[in-house]
N, C-alpha and C positions, 0 to 999 in steps of 0.2 A: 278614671273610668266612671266614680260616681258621677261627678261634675258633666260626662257628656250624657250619659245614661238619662240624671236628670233632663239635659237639656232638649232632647227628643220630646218631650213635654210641650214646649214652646206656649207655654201660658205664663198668662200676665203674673200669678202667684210665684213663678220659678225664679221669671226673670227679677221680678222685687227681690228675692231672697239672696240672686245675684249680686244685685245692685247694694245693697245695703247691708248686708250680713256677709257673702261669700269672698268679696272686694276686700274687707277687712281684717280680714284672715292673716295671722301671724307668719302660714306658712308659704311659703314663696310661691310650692307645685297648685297649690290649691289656687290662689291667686291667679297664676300664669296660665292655669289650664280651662277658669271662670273668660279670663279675659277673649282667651281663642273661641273659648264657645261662643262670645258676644261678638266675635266678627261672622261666625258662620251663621247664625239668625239673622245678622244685617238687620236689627232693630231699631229704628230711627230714635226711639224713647232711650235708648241706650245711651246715646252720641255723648252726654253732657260729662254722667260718669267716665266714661273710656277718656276724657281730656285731661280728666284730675288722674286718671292711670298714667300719663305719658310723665308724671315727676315722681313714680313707685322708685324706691332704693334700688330695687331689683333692675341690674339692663336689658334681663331677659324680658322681663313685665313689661319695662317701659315700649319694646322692641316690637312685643306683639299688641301693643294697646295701639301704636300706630298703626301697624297691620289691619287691626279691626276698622281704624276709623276710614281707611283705605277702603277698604270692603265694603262698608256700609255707603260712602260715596258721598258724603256732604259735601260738597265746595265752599262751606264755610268754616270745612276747619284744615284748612290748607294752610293760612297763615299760621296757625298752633303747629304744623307740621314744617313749616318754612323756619322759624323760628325756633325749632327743637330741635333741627338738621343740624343750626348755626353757632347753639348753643352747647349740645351734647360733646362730651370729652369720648364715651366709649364707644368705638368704633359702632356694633350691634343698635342700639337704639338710634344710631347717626343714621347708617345707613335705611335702616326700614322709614326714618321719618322723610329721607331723600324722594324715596319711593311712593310714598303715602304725597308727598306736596308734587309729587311728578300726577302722578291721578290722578289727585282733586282739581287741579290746577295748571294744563297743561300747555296754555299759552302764557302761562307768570314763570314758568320754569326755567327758561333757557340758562339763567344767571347762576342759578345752584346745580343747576348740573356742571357747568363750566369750573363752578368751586370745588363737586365732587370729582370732577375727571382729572384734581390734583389733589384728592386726600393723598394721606402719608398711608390710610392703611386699604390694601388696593380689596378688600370687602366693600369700601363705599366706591372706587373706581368702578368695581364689576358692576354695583348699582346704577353706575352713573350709567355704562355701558348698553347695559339692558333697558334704562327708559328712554332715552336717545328717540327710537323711532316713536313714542309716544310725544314727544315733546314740541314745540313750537317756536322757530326760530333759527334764522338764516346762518344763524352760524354752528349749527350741530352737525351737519355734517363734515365739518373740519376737523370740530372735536373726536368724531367718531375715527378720524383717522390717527388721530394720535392716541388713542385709546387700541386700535388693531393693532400697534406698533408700541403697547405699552412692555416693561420690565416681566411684568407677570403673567402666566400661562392661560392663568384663570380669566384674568381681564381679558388676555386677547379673544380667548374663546367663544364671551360673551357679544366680543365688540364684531366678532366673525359674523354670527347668531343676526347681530341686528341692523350688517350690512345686507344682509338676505329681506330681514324683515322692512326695511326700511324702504326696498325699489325704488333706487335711485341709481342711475348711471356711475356714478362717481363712487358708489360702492363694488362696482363692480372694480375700478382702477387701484383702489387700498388693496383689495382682494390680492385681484393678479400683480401687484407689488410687492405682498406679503407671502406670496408662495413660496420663491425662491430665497427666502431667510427661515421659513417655519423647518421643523423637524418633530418628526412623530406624529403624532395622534393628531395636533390641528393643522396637518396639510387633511386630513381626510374632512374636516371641517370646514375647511377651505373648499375642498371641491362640491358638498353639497352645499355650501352657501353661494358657489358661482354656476352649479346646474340650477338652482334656483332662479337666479337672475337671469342667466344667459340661456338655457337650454340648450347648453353645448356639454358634448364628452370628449374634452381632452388630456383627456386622464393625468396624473402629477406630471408632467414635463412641462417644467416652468417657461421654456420656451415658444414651447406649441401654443400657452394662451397668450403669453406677449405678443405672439405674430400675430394670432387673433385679432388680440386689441388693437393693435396696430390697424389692422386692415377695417374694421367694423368701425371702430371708436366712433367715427364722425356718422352723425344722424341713430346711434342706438339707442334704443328704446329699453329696458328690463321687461322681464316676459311679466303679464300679469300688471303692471304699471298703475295701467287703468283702474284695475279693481280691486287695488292693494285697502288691506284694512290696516293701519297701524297705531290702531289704537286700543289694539288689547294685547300687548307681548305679556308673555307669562309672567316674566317678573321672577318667577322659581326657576330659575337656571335653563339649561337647553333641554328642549321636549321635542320631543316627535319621533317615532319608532320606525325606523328603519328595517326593511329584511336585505338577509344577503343579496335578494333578487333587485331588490330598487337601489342597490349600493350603488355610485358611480363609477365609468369603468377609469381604471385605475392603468390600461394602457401596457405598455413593455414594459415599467419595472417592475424588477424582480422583489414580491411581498411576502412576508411569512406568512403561512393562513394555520388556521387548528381550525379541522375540518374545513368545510370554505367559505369561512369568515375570515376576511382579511386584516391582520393586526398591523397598522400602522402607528401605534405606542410603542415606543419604547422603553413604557415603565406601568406591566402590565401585573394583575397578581391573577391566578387562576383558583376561581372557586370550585370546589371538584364535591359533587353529591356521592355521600358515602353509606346512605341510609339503604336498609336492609333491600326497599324496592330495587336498587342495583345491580340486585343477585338476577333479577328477571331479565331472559334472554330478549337481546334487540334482533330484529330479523334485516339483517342486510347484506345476509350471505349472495354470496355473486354463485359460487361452486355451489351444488346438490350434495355434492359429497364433503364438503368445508361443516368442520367441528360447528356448530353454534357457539355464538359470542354475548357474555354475558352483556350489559351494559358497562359494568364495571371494565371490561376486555377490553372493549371499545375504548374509553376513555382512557384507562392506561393509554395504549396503544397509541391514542394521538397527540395526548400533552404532549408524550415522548417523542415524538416524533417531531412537533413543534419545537420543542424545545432544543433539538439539535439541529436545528435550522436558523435557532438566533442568530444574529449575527453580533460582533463581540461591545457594541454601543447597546445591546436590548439591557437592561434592567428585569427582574419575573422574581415574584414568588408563587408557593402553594399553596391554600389553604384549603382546608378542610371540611364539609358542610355536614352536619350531622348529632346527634345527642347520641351517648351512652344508653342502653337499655331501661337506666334509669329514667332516663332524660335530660340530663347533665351533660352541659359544653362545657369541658377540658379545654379551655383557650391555648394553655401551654403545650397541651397534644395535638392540638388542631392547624397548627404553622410551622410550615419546612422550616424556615430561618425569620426572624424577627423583623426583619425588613426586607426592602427588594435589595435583588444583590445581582453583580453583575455574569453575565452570560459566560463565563470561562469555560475551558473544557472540562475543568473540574469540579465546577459547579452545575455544569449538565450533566457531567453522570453523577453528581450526588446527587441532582433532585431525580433525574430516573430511577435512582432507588426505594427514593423516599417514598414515590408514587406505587413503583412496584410491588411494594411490601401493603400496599394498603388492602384492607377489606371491607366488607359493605358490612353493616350492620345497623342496628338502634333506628333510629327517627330521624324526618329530616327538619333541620333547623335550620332554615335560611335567613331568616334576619340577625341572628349572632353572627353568622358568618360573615356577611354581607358590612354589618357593623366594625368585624374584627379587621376587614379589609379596607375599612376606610379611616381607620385607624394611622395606615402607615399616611403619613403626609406627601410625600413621593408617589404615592399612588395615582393614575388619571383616567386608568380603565380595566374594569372587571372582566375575565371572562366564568359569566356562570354556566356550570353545567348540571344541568339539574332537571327532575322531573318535575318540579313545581310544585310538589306537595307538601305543605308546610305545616306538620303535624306538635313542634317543640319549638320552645323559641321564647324571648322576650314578648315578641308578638306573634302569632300564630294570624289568625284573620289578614286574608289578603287587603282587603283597605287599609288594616291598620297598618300594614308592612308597609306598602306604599306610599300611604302618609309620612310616615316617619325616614323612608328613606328620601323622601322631596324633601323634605328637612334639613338631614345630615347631611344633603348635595348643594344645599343652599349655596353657600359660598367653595362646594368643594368643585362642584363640575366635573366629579367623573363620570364617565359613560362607563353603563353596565351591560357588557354584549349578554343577550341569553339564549342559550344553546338550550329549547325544550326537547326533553324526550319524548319516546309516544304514549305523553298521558293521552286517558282519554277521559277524563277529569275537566270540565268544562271550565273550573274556579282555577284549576291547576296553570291552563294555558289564559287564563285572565291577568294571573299571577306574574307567569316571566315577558308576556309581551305588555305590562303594565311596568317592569322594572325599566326595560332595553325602553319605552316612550317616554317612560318619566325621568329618562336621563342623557336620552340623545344617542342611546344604543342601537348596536343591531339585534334585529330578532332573527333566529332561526329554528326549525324544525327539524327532528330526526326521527 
């Protein structure tokens, strides 16, 4: 916090004390957190130092010292990035220097990405995956099909992402290849990466777009073709905020929803807001004469309901969003079961209990929650419900929350669905349709 506090400064005094004093530092945090702030000034006088960063002991150091040189944009230190790609043992500092020599250098790159789209640790595949459409070279898009059809979820998510990004017809044919083998969560990624391309809704039946292709294939063009940019993919995992309303339509199968957000994961954990604003009535009574319903009422009322709708392949847990009166997250109070577990009938009336017995109180703390759920590794989609006010926590301030969850998603790629209540808290609603864009979520309104 000092380290960025200073850096709002942005004078030549800082940055010397950066460079020279702060660099040197015994302790890792201090170092690693000097280095970030030197990518986000994008100081050209920086560049020399951040090169002699890329051989720190630390792989988190070395990791974001590429990052920065990324950032700041030199194309003369691509080869330092080409060559630290080639050379690095730990996955972290491998992949970011992939990425950093994909940027600076984007028509020398075809060969390391082709290296990357066969590491052993599929954190530099997903890399490989996501620079693809920035890259240069007659053979990426082959690549990128064996990357949509890689072992790992995460890869293929990414390699989904950048058949979209990419507008090119042939990303259009991995797509609808790959529909009919995916399960859960990236068929819905599949359909917004092929309404992207195609501007069609043929909702998941794998058949209806085959005929499709079948019948268009010859002379099709991707929508937008023309004026595709692809030369800036995020590079931080899948972004863009969806609401329930722009979701694609998903057709005759039969989908679970909570509320009418449609859960196509099957390995989903439910963050549930348990802080004292809970207690405040939501107005969505249909009857004149119907009790009022807390928010808390509501929320029971629809996990539960959700939840005995799984069907017996769904994965769910619960957790819990909120601090003690003190301000204190209980992690061990805060999680129906330690991991996701699977949908049985006895495991749905156990979490309907779990949920039922719950009461609003204390603060709300959404980034410990949010943290504790990404925790389980099986994890690949949240759903939050929450008012968005984020009063306790590791991080409180909405950037910094958001920061730090583009972080943790880096190589996780879960999508965060966010169910806002009616704040009416302007930072509040910044908060959850900044979580659901910065992770490839849907947003919704209550």
């Amino acid at each position: 916090r000092a380290v960025k506090a200073l850096a709002k400064a942005r004078d030549a005094e800082t940055i010397a004390w950066f460079l020279q004093t702060g660099l040197k530092s015994p302790n890792e945090e201090v170092r690693l957190g000097i280095v970030e702030v030197l990518g986000i000034l994008k100081d050209p006088s920086t560049v020399e130092r951040l090169t002699e960063m890329v051989k720190d002991k630390s792989p988190e150091v070395r990791a974001e010292a590429y990052a920065a040189l990324a950032a700041i944009g030199d194309p003369k230190r691509s080869d330092v990035a080409a060559k630290g790609f080639l050379a690095e043992s730990h996955w972290l500092p491998k992949a970011f220097a992939l990425e950093c020599a994909v940027r600076l250098s984007p028509a020398a790159s075809a060969e390391l990405l082709a290296k990357g789209a066969k590491d052993k640790n599929y954190q530099v595949r997903l890399v490989a995956a996501e620079m693809i459409p920035l890259a240069e070279g007659a053979e990426l898009p082959s690549l990128l099909g064996e990357l949509v059809n890689d072992d790992d979820w995460r890869v293929r998510s990414a390699a989904i992402e950048s058949c979209a990004a990419m507008k090119k017809k042939i990303g259009v044919e991995f797509l609808v290849e790959r529909l009919p083998k995916e399960r859960g969560r990236l068929r819905g990624d599949i359909l917004i990466a092929l309404r992207k391309l195609t501007g069609k809704e043929n909702g998941l039946d794998p058949k209806a777009w085959k005929k499709w292709w079948e019948t268009n294939r010859q002379g099709f063009e991707p929508v937008g073709a023309e004026k595709a940019d692809t030369k800036k993919p995020t590079g931080k995992g899948k972004e863009g905020e969806t609401t329930v309303e722009e979701f694609p339509q998903l057709g005759d199968t039969d989908v679970v929803r909570f509320l009418d957000l449609p859960i196509l994961s099957t390995r989903t954990a439910f963050v549930l807001d348990l802080s004292g604003s809970m207690r405040d009535e939501l107005k969505e009574k249909e009857d004149p004469d119907e009790k009022t319903k807390t928010r808390l009422d509501v929320a029971k009322r629809e996990i539960v309901k959700t939840i005995a709708a799984f069907p017996a392949e769904m994965c769910f847990n619960v957790i819990l969003l909120g601090s003690e009166r003190d301000g204190a997250y209980d992690r061990g109070k805060k999680v129906w079961q330690g991991g996701l577990v699977p949908a049985s009938g006895s495991g749905k009336l156990a979490a309907a209990k779990f949920v039922d017995r719950q009461i609003a109180r204390g603060w709300t703390n959404i980034y410990d929650a949010l943290a504790l759920a990404f925790e389980d590794p099986n994890v690949d989609t949240i759903c939050l419900y929450s008012d968005g006010g984020a009063t306790r926590g590791v991080f409180v301030a909405t950037d910094e929350i958001l920061h730090h969850i583009r972080k943790f998603n880096r190589f996780r790629r879960i999508a965060i669905h966010a169910i806002e209540l009616d704040s009416s808290a302007r930072d509040n609603k910044r908060l959850m349709r900044g979580l659901s864009e910065a992770t490839g979520g849907i947003y919704t309104a209550k």
